[in-house]
C-alpha positions in Angstrom: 14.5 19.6 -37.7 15.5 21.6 -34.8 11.7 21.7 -33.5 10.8 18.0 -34.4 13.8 17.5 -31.6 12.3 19.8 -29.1 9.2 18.2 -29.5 10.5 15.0 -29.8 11.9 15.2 -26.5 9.3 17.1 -24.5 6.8 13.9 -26.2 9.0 11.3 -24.8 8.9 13.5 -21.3 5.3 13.2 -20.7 5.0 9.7 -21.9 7.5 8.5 -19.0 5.8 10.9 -17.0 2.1 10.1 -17.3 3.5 6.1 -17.0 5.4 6.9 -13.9 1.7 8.9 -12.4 -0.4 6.1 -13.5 1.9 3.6 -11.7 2.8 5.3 -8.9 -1.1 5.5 -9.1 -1.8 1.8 -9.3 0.5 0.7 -6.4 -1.5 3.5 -4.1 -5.0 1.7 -4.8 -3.0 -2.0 -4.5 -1.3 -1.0 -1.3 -4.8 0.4 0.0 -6.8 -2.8 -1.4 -4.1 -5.3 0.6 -3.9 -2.9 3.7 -8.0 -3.2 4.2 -8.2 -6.8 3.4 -5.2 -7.5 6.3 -6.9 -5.4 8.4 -10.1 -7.1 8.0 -8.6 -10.3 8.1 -6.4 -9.4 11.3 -10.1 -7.8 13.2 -11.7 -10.8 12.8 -11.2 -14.1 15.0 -10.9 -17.2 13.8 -14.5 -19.4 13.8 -15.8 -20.3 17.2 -12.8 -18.9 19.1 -11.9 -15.2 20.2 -8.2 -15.4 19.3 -7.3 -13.2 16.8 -4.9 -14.1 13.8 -1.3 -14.0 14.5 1.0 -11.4 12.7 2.4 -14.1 10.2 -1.0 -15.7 9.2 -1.7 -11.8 8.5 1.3 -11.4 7.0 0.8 -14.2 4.8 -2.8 -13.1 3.4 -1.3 -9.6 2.6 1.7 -11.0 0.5 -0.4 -13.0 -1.3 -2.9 -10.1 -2.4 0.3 -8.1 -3.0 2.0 -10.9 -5.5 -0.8 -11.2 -7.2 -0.8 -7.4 -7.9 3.0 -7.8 -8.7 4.5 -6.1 -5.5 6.5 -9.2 -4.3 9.2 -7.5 -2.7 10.3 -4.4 -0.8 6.4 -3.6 0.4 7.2 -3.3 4.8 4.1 -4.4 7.3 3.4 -2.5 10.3 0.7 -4.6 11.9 -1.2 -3.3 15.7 -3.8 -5.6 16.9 -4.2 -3.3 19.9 -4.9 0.1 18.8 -7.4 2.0 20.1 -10.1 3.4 18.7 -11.8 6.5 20.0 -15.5 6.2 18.6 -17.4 8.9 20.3 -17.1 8.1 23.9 -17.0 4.3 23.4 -13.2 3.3 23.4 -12.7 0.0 21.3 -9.5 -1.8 20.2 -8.9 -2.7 16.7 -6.3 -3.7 13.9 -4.2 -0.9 12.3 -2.7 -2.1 9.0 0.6 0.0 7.6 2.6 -0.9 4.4 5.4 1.2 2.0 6.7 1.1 -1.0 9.4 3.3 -2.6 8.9 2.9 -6.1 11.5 4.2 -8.5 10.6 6.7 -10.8 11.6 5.7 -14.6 11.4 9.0 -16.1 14.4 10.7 -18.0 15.9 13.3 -15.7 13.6 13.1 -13.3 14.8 10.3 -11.8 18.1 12.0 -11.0 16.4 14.4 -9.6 13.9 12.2 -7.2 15.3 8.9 -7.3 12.3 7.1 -5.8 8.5 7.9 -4.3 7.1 6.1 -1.3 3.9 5.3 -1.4 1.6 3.7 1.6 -1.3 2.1 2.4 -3.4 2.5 5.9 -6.7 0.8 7.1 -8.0 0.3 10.2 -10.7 -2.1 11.7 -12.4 -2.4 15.0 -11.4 -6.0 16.4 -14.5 -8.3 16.5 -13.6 -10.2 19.9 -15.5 -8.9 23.0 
């Protein structure tokens, strides 16, 4: 009985474990997937005009991808629609796209011991105005 509870509990461990990796996981490749999309969106200017998005229509875009992947709160923006870009010798601007997450970690005893794990999301694109 003894080693059914040993193993019982080590079971349970790596079950909350390997569900904590997979989501911690899943937020990575949403917070990537919504970082390159507001990036893209923020690079490129609106049709026949070279003014580029402001920061709370690119706001906007990202929030939606991110409800839809269930991240509807507590994801922060860092948006800069003038970074430059060194590509080669030809310096260009573009759209740098930044978000976190501190997700909190669900396994037993772990959690104690690392409350929460940030997570983030970068992309950057070359602006498309000349």
């Amino acid at each position: 009985m003894t080693e059914l509870a040993l193993a019982l509990g080590l079971l349970v461990l790596m079950i909350f474990g390997t569900v904590d990796f997979a989501r911690i996981w899943n937020i990575q490749q949403v917070l990537d997937n919504a970082a390159r999309t507001g990036a893209r969106y923020s690079a490129l200017p609106a049709a026949g005009s070279e003014t580029l998005p402001t920061t709370a229509a690119v706001t906007t875009v990202v929030n939606n991808l991110l409800t839809t992947a269930g991240l509807s709160s507590g994801v922060t923006l860092a948006l800069n629609q003038a970074a430059v870009l060194n590509y080669g010798t030809v310096p260009a601007t573009g759209s740098k796209l930044d978000l976190t997450y501190s997700y909190s970690l669900v396994t037993p005893g772990l959690a104690q011991i690392v409350p929460s794990v940030t997570v983030s999301g970068h992309a950057t694109m070359r602006n498309e105005t000349n």
